[in-house]
C-alpha positions in Angstrom: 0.0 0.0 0.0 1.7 3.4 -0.9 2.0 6.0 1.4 -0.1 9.3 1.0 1.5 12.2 0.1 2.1 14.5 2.0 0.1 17.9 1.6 1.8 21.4 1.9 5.2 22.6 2.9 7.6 22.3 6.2 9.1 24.8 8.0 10.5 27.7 5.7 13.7 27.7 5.6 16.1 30.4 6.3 15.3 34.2 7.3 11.8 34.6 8.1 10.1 37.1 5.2 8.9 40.3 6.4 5.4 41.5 5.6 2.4 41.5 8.1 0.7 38.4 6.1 3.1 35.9 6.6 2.3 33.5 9.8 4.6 33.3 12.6 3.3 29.7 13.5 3.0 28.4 9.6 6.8 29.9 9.3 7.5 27.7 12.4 5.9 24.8 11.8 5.3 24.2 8.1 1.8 24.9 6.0 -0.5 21.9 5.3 -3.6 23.5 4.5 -5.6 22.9 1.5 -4.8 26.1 -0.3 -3.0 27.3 -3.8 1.1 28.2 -3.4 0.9 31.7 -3.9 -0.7 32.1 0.0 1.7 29.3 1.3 2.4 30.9 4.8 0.0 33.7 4.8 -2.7 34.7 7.6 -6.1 33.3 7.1 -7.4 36.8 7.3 -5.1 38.2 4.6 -5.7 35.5 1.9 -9.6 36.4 2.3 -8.5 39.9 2.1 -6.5 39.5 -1.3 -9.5 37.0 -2.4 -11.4 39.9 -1.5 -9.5 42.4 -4.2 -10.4 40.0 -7.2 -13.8 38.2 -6.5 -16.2 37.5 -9.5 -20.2 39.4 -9.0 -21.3 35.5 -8.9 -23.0 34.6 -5.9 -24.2 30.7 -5.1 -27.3 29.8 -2.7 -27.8 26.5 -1.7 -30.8 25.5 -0.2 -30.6 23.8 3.7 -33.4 21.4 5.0 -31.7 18.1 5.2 -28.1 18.5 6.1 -26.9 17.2 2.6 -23.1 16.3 2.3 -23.6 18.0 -0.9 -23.6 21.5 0.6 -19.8 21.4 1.6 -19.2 20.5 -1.9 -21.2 23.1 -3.5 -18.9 25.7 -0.8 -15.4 23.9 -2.1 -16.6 24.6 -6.0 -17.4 28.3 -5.0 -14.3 29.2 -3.4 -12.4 27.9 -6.3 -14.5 30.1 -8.7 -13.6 32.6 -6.1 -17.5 33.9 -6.2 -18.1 37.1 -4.0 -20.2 34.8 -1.3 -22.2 31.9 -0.5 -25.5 31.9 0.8 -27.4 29.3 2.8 -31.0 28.9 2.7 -33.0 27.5 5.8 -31.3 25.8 8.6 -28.2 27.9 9.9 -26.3 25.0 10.3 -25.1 23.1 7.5 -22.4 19.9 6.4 -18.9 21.4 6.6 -17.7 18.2 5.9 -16.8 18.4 2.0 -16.1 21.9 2.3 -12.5 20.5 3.3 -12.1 24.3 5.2 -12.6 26.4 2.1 -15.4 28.0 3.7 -13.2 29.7 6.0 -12.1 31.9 3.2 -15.4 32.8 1.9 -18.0 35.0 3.0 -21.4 33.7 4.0 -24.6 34.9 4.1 -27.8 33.2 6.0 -31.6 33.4 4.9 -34.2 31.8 6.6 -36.1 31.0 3.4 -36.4 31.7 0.1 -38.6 35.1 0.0 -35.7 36.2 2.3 -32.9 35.3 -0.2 -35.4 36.7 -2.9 -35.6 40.2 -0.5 -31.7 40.0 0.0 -31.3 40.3 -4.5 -33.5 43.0 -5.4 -31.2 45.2 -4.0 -27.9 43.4 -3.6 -26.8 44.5 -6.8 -24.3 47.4 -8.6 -25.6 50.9 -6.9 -28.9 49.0 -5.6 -30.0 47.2 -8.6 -31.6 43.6 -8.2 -29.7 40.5 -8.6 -30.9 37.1 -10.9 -31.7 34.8 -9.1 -30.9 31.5 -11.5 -32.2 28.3 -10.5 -30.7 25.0 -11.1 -32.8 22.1 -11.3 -34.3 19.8 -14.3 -37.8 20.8 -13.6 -40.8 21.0 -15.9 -40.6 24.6 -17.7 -36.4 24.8 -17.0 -34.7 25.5 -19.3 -30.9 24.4 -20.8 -28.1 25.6 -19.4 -26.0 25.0 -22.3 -28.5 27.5 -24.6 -29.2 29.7 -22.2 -26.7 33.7 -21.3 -26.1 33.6 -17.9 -25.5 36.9 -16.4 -22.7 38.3 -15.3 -24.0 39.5 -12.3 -25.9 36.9 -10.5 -27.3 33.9 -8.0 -26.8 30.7 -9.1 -29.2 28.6 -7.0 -29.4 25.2 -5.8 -31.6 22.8 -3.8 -31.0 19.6 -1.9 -29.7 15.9 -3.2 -32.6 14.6 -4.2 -35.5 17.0 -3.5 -34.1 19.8 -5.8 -35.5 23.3 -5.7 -38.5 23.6 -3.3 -41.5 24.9 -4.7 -41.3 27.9 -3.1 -38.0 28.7 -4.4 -38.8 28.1 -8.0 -41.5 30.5 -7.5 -38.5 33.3 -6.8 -36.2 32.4 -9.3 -36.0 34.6 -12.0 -35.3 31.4 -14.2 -34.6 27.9 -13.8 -31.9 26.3 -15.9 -31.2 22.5 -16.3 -28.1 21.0 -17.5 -28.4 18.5 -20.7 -28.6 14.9 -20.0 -28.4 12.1 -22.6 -28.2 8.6 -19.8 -31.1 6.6 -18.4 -30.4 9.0 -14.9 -32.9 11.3 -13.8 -30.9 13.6 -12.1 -27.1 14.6 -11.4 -25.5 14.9 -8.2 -25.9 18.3 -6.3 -22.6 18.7 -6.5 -21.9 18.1 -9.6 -24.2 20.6 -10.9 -23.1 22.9 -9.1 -19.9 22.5 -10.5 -20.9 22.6 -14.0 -23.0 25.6 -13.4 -20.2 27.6 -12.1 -18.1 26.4 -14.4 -20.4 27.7 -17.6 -20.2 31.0 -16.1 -16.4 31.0 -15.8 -16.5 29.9 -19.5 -18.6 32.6 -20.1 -17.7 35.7 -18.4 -14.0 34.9 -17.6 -12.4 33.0 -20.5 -14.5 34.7 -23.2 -13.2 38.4 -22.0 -9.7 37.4 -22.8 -8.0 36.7 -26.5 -8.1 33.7 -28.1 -4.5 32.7 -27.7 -3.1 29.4 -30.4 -0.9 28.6 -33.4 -0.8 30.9 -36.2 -1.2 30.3 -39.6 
């Protein structure tokens, strides 16, 4: 059986950096969280600061009734997109256990129900004005994900493993977007969805701003 391998960095080594983001404990002791290189060493509260300087206007809601193990996924796939916060629908407390500590450099936000999320985006936008909020289930009058402009500015919304989107927040969604399915499944996981979702905005709003870079004739 191979060994695992081990995650992160030792001890640095030589003269400790100066700069009030580096951590005098991570300097001493090594850094094996789960994050990227470039905050190797840094404070928790300055790599949310400089995630902070460069977040994307893409907000995620997940709906909470059932404790899903899904919801911690959902929270890993939005602080890799870097989205400006995640919001949790119904129950306060919800699954950390996929989040794998990634929430701790996001912000989130709690509504007791959807009308309250719903409340929160008609004014949580640019100088006041109201936010989508995109919902992301295969139900009857959704429509495909793959056809369909997503915002810029925006909620993507999810519901639970399983249940989906309650009723009640279908009703506030501004649309409902399902993601194209060609198996004998009905349904994909929660957090796989999630993850394509997100992803089609990145393809979207980050990769088609910048030039098409490739061989030349």
């Amino acid at each position: 059986m191979e060994d695992e391998r081990e995650v992160g960095v030792g001890p640095w080594e030589g003269p400790w950096p100066e700069g009030d983001h580096w951590d005098p404990e991570l300097l001493r002791d090594g850094d094996r969280r789960n994050v990227v290189d470039r905050y190797r060493y840094w404070r928790m509260d300055a790599v949310v600061a400089d995630l902070d300087t460069r977040r994307h206007p893409l907000h995620v809601a997940i709906e909470n009734w059932r404790h899903d193990l899904n919801i911690g996924s959902v929270v890993r796939t939005a602080n890799a997109t870097n989205v400006a916060a995640f919001h949790v629908v119904g129950k306060r407390r919800w699954n950390r256990r996929g989040a794998m500590v990634t929430d701790r450099y996001q912000h989130e936000v709690h509504h007791p129900d959807a009308a309250a999320l719903a409340a929160w985006a008609a004014t949580a936008g640019e100088g006041g004005a109201p936010l989508p909020l995109v919902g992301v289930d295969n139900v009857p009058g959704s429509v495909p994900l793959e056809t369909y402009d997503l915002p810029r500015a925006c909620v993507l919304v999810l519901g639970q493993e399983g249940a989906g989107l309650t009723p009640q927040m279908q009703q506030v969604c501004d649309v409902v977007l399902h993601i194209a399915q060609f198996g004998s499944t009905r349904s994909v996981n929660a957090g796989a969805a999630a993850a394509v979702a997100m992803h089609a905005w990145v393809r979207r709003h980050v990769f088609d701003q910048r030039p098409v870079t490739g061989p030349t004739e």
